[in-house]
C-alpha positions as CSV (number, residue, x, y, z in Angstrom):
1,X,0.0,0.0,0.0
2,X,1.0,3.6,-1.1
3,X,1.8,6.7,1.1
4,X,-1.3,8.1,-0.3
5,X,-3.4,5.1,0.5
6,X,-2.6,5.1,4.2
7,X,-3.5,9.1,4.4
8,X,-6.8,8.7,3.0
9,X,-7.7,5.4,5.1
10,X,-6.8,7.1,7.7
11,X,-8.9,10.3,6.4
12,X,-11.5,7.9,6.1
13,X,-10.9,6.8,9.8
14,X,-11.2,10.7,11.3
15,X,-14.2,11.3,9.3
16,X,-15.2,8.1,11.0
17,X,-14.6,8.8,14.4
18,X,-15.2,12.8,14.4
19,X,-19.1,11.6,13.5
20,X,-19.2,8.8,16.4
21,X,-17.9,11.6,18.9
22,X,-20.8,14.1,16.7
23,X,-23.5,11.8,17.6
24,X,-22.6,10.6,21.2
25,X,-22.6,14.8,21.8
26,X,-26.3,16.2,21.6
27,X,-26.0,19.1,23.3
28,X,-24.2,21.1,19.9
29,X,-25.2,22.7,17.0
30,X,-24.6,19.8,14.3
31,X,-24.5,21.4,11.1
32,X,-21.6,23.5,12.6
33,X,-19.9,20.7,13.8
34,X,-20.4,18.8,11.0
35,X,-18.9,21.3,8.5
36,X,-16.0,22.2,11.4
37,X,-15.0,18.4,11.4
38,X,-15.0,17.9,7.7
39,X,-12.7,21.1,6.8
40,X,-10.6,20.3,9.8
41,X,-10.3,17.0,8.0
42,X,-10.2,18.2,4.4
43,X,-7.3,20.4,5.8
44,X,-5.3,17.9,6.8
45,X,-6.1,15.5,4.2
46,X,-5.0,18.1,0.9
47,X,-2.2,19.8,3.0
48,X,1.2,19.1,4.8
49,X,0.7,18.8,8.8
50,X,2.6,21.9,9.5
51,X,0.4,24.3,7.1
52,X,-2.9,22.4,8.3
53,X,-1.9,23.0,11.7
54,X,-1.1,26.6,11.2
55,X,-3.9,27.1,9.0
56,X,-6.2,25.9,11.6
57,X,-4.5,27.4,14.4
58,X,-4.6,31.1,13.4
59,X,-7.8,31.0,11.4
60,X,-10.3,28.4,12.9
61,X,-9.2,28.0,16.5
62,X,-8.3,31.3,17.4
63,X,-11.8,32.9,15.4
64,X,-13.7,30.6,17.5
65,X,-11.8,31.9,20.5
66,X,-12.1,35.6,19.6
67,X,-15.8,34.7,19.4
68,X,-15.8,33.4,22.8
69,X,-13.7,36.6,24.4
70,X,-15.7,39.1,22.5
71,X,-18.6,37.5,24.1
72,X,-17.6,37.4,27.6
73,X,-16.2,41.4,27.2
74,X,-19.9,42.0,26.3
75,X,-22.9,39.2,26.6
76,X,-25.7,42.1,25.7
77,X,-24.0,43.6,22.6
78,X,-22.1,42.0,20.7
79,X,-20.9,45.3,18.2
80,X,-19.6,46.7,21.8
81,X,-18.1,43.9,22.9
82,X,-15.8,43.3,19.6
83,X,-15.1,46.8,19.6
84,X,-13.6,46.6,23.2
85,X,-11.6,43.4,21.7
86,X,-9.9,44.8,18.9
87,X,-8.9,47.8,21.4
88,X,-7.6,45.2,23.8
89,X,-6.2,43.0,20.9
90,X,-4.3,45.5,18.6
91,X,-1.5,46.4,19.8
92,X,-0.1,42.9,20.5
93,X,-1.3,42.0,16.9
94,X,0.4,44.6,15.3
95,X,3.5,43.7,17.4
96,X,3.2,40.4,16.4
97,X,3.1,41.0,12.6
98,X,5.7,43.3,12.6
99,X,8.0,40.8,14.3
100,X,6.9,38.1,11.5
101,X,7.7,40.2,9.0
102,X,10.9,41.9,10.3
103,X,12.3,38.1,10.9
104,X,11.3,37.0,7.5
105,X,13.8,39.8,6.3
106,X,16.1,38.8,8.0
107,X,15.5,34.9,7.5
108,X,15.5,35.9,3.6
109,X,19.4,35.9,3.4
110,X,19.7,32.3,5.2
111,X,17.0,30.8,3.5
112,X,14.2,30.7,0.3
113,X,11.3,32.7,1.5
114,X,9.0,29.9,1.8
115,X,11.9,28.2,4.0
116,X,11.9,31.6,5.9
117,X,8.2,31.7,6.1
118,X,8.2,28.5,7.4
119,X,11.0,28.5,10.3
120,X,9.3,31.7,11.6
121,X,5.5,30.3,11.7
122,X,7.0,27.2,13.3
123,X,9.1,28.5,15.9
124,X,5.9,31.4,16.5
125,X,3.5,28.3,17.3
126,X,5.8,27.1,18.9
127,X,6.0,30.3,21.2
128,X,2.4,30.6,21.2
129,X,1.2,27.7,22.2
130,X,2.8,27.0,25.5
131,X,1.6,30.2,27.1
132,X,-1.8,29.8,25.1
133,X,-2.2,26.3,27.4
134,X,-1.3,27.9,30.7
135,X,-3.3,31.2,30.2
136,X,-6.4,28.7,29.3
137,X,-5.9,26.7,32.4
138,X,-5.0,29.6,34.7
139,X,-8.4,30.6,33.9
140,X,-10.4,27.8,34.4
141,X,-8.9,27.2,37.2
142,X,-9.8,30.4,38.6
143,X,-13.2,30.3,37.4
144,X,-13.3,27.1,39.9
């Protein structure tokens, strides 16, 4: 059996289990799920696993989280509520793309730009995600 073979079984597989988990789970909107699971999947299945993951990462998991802050700044109005996010969220966005794009330069005479691209999205997850996880948990565990 080919490379290609084994990816899509084990496409297949997720597709699989993603609706057994769907189904045990009534307390969700389905169609969203439903769609959420199978892009998540198509992602993975058309793409290599680091551009997936960043893909998903920046666009999927972190709109569905800017969803849930916005929400929480402001439960009654939403229009205020994203409005007092993108205040609060600016500035370390704008940091953070000038510091992607300043490294690329400088990347660019080491390495191809997609090389470039590439060692700075990696090693930015990378920085991302651990403090991501402990901000998350810090705050559930307040909550408690």
């Amino acid at each position: 059996m080919n490379d290609e073979g084994i990816i899509e079984i084990i496409f297949y597989l997720s597709l699989l289990s993603n609706t057994y988990f769907l189904l045990e789970n009534s307390e969700h909107n389905y169609s969203f799920i439903v769609l959420d699971l199978l892009s998540i999947n198509i992602l993975y299945y058309l793409l290599s696993p680091l551009v997936a993951f960043t893909l998903y990462f920046c666009f999927t998991h972190s709109f569905r989280h800017s969803i849930s802050l916005i929400s929480t700044l402001n439960k009654k109005n939403f229009k205020k509520g994203f409005k007092k996010f993108a205040i609060k969220a600016f500035p370390l966005t704008a940091m953070t793309a000038t510091l992607f794009l300043i490294t690329v330069y400088f990347l660019k005479s080491y390495y191809t730009l997609d090389e470039a691209i590439s060692q700075v999205i990696f090693i930015g997850l990378a920085s991302l995600t651990f403090p991501h996880i402990l901000l998350e948990y810090l705050l559930e565990k307040n909550e408690k």
